[in-house]
N, C-alpha and C positions, 0 to 999 in steps of 0.2 A: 714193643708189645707183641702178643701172640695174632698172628694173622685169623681170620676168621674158618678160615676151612682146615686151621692147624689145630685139632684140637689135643689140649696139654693130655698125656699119660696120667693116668693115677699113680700116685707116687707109691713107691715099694711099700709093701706095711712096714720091713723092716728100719727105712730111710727112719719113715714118721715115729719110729717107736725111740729112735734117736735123736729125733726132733724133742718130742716129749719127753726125753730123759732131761736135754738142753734147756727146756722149759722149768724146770724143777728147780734150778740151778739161777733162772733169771736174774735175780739182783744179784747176787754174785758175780754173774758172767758181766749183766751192764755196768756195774763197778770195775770191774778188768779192761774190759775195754776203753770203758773212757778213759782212766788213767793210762789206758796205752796210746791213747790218738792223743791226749794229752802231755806223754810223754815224748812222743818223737813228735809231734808237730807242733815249734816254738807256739805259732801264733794260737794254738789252742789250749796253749800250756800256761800262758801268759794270764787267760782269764779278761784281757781289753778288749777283746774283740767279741769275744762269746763268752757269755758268765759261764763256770764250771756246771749251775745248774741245769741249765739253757742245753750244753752240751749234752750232758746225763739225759735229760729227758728224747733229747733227741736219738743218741744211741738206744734208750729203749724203745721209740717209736721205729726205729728203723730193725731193730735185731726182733722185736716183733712182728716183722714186715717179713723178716727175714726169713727166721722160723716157723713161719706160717705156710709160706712157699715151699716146704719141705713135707707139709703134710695133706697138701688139697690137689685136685685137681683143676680149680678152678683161675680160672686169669686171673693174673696176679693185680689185686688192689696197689700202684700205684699212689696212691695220696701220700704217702707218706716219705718216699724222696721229692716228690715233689715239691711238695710243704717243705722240705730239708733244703732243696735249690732255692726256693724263693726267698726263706729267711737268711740263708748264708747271705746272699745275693745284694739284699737290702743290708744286711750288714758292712758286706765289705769285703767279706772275706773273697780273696783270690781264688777263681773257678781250680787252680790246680789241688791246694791247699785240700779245698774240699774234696777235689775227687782222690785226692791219697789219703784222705781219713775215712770214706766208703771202701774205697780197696783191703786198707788193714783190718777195716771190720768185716768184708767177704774173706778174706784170710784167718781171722780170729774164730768166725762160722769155722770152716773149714777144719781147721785143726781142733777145735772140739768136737765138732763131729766124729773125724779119726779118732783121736782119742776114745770118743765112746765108741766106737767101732770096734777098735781093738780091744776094746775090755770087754765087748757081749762075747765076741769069737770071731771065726774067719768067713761066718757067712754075711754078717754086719759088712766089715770090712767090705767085700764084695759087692753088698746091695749098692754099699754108699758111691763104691767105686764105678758101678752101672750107673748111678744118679750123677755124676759128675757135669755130665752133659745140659743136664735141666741145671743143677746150680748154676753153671759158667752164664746156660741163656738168661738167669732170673738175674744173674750180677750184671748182664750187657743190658737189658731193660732196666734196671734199675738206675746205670750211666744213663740211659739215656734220657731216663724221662727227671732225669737230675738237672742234664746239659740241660735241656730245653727249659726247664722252671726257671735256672737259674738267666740262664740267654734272656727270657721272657720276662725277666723284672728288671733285669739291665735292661732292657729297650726301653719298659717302662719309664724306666730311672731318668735316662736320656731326652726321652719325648718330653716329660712333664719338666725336666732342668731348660731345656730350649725355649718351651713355651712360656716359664717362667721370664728368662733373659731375653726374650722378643718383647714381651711386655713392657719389661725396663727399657728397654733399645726404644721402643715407640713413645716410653713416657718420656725419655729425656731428650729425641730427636723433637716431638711437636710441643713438649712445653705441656705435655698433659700431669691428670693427677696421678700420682704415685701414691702405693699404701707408706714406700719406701721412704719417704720424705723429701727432701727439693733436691734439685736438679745436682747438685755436689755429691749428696749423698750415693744417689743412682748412680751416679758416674762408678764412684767408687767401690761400688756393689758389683760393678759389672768391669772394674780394676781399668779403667779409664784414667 
């Protein structure tokens, strides 16, 4: 995130007027996308791990996260990879996995962005290429506050899995009650 005495540039108008063209385009562009992270990434392709819907919704909360950054001045609202790390997280999905399906969608930005660049003219072109530097920091904040959601529900995960199998360990070491049922079953719960 942005340090406090950093404060963000107002973005080009020209940046935003590309941002806004992008916005026009939204369900289109979230339709491309996801069938691209769904296309080169098996386990998002598959639909087992994360329903195709689940996905979709997700690419729009995030490319609207995205394109938003393109037109404010203002610290960039986080919640929204956030929200993206914690749910992958709880699913399953492999922290790499995820962070190459945020990459191809800063890349899939990107190249629309040029794109509409090169079709206003060579000053677009330009702004966007001046703006490079604030994309790159809003895609490194966005890693990060991805990494940490996602770290942060694994620990979760971990804590609450331990606390669970100390439980067992203590009902079947003293002969206590279990919700799990008698003392064979715990065992076996806990691969004993």
């Amino acid at each position: 995130s942005y340090p406090a005495t950093m404060a963000r540039a107002a973005p080009h108008p020209e940046v935003a007027r590309l941002a806004a063209a992008l916005k026009l385009r939204f369900d289109e562009l979230v339709d491309r996308l996801t069938d691209r992270i769904a296309a080169e990434i098996d386990l998002y392709g598959t639909g087992a791990v994360v329903a195709p819907a689940e996905l979709r919704r997700s690419v729009a909360d995030n490319f609207t996260f995205m394109l938003g950054q393109m037109s404010t001045s203002d610290d960039p609202d986080l919640g929204p990879p956030r929200r993206t790390g914690r749910r992958r997280a709880q699913e399953g999905v492999p922290l790499p996995e995820l962070l190459r399906a945020y990459r191809l969608g800063f890349m899939f930005l990107w190249e629309e962005l040029l794109a509409e660049a090169r079709a206003a003219g060579d000053g677009a072109v330009r702004a966007l290429t001046d703006a490079a530097a604030v994309i790159l920091s809003c895609s490194d904040d966005y890693a990060i506050a991805l990494t940490e959601a996602y770290r942060d529900a694994v620990s979760d995960r971990i804590v609450t899995t331990d606390r669970h199998r100390s439980a067992l360990v203590e009902a079947l070491v003293t002969g206590g009650v279990s919700d799990h049922g008698p003392a064979w079953e715990v065992a076996k719960l806990l691969d004993l």
